[in-house]
Gaussian input, Z-matrix of N, CA and C with variables (Angstrom, degrees):
# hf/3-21g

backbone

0 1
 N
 C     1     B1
 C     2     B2     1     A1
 N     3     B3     2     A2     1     D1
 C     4     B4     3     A3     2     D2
 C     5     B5     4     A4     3     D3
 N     6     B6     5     A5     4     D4
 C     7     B7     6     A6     5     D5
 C     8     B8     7     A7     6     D6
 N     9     B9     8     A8     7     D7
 C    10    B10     9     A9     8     D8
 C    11    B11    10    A10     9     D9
 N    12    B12    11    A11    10    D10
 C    13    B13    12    A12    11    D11
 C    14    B14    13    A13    12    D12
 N    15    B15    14    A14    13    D13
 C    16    B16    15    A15    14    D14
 C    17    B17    16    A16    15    D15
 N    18    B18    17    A17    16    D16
 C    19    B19    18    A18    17    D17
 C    20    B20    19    A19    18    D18
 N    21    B21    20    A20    19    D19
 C    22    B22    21    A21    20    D20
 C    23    B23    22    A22    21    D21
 N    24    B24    23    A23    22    D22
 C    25    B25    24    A24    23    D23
 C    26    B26    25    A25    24    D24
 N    27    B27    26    A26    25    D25
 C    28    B28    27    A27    26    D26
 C    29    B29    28    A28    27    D27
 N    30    B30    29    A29    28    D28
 C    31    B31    30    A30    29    D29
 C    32    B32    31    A31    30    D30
 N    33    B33    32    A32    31    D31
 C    34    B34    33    A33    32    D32
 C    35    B35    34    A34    33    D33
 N    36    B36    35    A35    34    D34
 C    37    B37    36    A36    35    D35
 C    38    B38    37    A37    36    D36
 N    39    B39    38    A38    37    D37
 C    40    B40    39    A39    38    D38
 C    41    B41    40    A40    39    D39
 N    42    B42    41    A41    40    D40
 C    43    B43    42    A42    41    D41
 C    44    B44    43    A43    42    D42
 N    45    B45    44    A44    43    D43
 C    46    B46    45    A45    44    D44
 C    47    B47    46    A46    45    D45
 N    48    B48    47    A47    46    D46
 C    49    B49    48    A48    47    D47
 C    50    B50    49    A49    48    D48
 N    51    B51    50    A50    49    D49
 C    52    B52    51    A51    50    D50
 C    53    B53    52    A52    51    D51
 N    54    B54    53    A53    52    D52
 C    55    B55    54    A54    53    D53
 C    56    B56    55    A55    54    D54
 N    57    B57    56    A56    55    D55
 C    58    B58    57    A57    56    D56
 C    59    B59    58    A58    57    D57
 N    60    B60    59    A59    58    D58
 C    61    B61    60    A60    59    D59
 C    62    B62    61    A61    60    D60
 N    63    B63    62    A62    61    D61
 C    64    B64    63    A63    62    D62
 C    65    B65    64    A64    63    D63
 N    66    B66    65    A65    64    D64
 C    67    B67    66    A66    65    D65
 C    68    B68    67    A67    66    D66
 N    69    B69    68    A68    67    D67
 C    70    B70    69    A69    68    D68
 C    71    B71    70    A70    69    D69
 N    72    B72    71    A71    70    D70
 C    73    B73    72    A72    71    D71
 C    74    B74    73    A73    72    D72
 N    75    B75    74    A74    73    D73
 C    76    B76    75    A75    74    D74
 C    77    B77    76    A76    75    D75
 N    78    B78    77    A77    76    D76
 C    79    B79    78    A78    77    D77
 C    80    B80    79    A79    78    D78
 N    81    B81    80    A80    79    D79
 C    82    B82    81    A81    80    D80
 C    83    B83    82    A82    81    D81
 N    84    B84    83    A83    82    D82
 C    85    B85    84    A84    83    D83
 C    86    B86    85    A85    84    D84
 N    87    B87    86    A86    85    D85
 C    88    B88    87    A87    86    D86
 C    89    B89    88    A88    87    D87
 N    90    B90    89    A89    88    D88
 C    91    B91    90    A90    89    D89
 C    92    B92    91    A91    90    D90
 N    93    B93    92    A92    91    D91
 C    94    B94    93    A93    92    D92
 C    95    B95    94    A94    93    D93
 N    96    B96    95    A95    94    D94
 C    97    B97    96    A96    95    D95
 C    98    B98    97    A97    96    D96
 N    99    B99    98    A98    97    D97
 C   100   B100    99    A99    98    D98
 C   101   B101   100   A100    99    D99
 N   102   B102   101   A101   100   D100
 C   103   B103   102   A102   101   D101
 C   104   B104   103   A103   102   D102
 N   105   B105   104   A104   103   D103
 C   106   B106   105   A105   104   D104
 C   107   B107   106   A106   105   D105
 N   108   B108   107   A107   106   D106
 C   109   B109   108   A108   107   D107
 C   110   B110   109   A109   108   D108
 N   111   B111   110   A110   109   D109
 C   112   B112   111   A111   110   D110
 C   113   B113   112   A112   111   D111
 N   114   B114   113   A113   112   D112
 C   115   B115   114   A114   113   D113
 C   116   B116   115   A115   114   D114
 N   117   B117   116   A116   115   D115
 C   118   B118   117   A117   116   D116
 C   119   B119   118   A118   117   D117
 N   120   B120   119   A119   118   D118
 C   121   B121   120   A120   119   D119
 C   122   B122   121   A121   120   D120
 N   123   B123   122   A122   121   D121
 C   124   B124   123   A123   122   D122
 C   125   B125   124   A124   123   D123
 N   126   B126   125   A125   124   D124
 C   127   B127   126   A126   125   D125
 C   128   B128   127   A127   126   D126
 N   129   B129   128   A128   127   D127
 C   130   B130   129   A129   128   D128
 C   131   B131   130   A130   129   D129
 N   132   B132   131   A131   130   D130
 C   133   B133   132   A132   131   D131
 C   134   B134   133   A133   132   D132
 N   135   B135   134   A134   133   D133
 C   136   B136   135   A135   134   D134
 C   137   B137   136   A136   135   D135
 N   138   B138   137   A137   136   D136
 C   139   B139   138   A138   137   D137
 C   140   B140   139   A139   138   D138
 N   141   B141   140   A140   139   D139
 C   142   B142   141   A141   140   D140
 C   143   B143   142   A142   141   D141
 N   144   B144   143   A143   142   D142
 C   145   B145   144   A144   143   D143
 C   146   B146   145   A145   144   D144
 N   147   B147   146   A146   145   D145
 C   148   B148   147   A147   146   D146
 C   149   B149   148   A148   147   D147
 N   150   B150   149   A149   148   D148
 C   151   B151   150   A150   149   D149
 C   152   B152   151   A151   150   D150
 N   153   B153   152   A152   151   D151
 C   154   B154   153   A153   152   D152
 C   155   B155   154   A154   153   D153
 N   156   B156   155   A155   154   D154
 C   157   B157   156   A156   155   D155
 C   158   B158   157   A157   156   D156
 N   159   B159   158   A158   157   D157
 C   160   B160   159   A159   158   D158
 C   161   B161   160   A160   159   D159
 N   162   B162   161   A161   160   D160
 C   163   B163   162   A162   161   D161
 C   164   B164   163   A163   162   D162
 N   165   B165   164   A164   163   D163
 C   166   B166   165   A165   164   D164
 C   167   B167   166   A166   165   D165
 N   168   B168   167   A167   166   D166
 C   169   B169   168   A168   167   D167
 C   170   B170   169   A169   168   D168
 N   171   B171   170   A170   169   D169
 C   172   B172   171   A171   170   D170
 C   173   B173   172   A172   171   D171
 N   174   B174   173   A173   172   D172
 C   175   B175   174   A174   173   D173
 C   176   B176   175   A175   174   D174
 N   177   B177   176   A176   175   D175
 C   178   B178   177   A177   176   D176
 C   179   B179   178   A178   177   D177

   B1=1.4520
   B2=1.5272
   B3=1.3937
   B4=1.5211
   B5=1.8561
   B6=1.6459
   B7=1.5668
   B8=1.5992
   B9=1.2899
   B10=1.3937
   B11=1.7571
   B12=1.2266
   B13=1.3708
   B14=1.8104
   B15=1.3836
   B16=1.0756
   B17=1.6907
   B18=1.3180
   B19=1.3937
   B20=1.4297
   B21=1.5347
   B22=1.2667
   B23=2.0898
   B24=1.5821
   B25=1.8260
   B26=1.3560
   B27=1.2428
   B28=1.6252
   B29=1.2704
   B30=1.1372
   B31=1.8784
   B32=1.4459
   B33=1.3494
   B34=1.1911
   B35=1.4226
   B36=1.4975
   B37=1.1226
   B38=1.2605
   B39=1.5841
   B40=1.2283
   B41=1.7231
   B42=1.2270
   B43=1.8085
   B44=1.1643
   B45=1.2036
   B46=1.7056
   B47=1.2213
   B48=1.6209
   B49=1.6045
   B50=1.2443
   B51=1.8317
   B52=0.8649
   B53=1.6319
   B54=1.7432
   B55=1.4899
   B56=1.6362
   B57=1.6170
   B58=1.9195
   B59=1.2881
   B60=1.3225
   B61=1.0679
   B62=1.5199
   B63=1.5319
   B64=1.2218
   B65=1.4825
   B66=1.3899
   B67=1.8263
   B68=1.4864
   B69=1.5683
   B70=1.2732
   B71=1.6273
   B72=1.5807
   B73=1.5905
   B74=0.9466
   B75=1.5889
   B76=1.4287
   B77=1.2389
   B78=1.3029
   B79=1.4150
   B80=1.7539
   B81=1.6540
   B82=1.5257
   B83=1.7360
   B84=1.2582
   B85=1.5938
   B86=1.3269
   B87=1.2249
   B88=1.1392
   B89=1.6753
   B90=1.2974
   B91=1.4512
   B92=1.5365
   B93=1.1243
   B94=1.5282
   B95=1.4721
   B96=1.2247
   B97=1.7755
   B98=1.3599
   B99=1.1430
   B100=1.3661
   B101=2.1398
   B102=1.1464
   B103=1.6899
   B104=1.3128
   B105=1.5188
   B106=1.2001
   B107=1.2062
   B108=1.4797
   B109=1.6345
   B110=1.2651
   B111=1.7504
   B112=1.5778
   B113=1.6473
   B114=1.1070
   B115=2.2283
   B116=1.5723
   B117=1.5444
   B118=1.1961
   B119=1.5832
   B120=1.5394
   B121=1.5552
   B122=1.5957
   B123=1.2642
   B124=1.1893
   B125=1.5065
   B126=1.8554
   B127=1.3766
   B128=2.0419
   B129=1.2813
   B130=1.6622
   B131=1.9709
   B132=1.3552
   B133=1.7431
   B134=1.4501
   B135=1.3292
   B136=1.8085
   B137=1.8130
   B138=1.5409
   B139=1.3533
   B140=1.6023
   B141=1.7554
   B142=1.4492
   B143=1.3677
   B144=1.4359
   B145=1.6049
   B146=1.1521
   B147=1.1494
   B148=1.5494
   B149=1.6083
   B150=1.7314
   B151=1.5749
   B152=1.6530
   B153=1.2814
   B154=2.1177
   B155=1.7296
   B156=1.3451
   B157=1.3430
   B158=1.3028
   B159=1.2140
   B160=1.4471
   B161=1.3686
   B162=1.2421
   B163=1.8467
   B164=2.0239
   B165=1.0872
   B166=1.7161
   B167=1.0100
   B168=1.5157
   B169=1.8649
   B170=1.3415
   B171=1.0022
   B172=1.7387
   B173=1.4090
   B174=1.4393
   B175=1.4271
   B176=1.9111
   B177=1.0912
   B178=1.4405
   B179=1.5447
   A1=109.05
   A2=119.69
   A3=140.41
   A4=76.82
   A5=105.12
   A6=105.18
   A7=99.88
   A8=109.06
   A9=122.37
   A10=104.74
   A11=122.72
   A12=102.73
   A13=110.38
   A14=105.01
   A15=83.97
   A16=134.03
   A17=119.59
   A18=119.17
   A19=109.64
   A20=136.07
   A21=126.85
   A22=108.09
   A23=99.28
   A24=79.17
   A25=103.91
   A26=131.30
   A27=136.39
   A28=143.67
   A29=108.17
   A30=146.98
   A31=106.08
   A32=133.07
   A33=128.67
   A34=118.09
   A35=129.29
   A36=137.93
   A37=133.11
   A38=111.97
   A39=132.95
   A40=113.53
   A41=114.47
   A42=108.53
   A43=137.53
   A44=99.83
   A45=112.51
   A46=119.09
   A47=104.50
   A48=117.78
   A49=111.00
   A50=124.99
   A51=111.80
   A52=80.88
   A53=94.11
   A54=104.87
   A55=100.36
   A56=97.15
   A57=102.63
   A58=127.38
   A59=161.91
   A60=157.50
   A61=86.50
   A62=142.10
   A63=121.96
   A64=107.73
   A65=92.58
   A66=90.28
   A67=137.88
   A68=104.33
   A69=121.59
   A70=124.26
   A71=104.28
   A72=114.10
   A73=104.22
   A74=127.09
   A75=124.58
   A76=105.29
   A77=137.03
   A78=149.67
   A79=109.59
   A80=80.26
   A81=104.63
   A82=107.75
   A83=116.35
   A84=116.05
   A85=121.40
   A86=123.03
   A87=143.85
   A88=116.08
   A89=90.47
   A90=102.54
   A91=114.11
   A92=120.24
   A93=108.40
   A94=104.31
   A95=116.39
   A96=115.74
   A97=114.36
   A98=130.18
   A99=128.81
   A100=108.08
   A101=105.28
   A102=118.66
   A103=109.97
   A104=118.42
   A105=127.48
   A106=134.25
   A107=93.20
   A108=117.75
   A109=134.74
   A110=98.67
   A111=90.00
   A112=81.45
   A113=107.76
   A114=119.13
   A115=87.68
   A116=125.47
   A117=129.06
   A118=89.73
   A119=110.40
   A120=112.83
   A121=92.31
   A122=120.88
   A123=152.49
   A124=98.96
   A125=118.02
   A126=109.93
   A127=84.57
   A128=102.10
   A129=100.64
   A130=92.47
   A131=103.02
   A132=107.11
   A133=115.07
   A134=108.76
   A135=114.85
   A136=91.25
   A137=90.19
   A138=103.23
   A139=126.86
   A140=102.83
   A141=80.81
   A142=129.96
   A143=113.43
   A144=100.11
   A145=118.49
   A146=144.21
   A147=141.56
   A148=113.20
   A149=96.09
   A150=94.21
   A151=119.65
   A152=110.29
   A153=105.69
   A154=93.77
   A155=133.01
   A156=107.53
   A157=121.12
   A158=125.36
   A159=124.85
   A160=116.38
   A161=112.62
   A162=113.78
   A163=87.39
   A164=108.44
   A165=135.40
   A166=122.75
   A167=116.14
   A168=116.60
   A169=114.12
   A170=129.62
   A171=153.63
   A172=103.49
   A173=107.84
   A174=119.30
   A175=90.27
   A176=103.72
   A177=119.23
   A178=134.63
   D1=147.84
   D2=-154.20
   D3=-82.27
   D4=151.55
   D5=152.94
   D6=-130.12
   D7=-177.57
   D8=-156.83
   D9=-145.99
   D10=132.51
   D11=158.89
   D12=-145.15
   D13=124.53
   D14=-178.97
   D15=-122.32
   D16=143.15
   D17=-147.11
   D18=-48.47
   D19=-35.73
   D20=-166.29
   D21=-86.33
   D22=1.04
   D23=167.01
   D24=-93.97
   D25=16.52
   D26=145.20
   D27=-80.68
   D28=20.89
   D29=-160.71
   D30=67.22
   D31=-9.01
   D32=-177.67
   D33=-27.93
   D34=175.02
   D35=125.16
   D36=-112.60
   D37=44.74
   D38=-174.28
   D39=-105.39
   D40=115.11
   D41=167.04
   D42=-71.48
   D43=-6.37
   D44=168.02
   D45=-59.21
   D46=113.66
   D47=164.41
   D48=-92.24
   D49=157.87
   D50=-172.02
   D51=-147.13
   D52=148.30
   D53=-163.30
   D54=-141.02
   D55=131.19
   D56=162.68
   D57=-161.12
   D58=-167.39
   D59=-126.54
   D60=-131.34
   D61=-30.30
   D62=172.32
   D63=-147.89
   D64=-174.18
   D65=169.16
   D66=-75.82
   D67=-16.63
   D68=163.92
   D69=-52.50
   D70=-45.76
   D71=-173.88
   D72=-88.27
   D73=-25.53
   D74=179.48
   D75=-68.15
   D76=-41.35
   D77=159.26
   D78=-10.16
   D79=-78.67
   D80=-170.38
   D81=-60.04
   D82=-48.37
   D83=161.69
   D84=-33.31
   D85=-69.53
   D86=164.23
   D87=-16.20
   D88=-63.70
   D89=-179.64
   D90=-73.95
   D91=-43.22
   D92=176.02
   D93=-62.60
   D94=-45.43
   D95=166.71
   D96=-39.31
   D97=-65.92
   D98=-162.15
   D99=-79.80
   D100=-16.90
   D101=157.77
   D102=-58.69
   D103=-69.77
   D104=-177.77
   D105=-46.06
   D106=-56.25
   D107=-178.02
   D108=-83.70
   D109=-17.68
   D110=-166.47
   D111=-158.78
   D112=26.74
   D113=157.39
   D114=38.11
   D115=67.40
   D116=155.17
   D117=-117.23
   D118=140.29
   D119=175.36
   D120=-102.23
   D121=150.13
   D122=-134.76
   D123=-109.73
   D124=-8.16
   D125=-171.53
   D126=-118.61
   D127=12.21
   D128=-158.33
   D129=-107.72
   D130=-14.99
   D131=-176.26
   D132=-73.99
   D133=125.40
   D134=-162.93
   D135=-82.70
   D136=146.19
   D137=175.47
   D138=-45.70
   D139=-37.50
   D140=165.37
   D141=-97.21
   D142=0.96
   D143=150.08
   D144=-60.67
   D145=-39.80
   D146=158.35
   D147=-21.57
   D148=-62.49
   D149=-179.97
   D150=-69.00
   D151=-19.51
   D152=171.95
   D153=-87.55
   D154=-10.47
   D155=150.72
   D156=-72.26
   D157=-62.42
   D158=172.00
   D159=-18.69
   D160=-45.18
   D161=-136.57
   D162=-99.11
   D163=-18.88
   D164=167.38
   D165=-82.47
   D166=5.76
   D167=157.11
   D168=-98.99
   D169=150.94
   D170=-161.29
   D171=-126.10
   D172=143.53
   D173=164.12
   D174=-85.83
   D175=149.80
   D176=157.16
   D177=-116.26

């Protein structure tokens, strides 16, 4: 099953959804997203932001 995560159930005010075949790629999406978009480096994200990402992916 497809998952989904999308940036504003993270308080964002971002509309970017982000979509992939698991939680792994959604991972990796994620992170080039949040590099890109919002100049967080991807080795600089504290573990438990990791976990309110995690807990913020959806089956779709």
């Amino acid at each position: 099953m497809a998952k989904v995560l999308r940036c504003r159930d993270l308080g964002t005010n971002c509309p970017k959804e982000i979509r992939a075949e698991n939680e792994e790629e959604l991972m990796k999406l994620a992170a080039e997203h949040a590099e890109k978009d919002h100049g967080i480096s991807a080795s600089s994200i504290p573990p438990s932001m990791l976990g309110l990402v995690k807990a913020a992916i959806k089956d779709e």
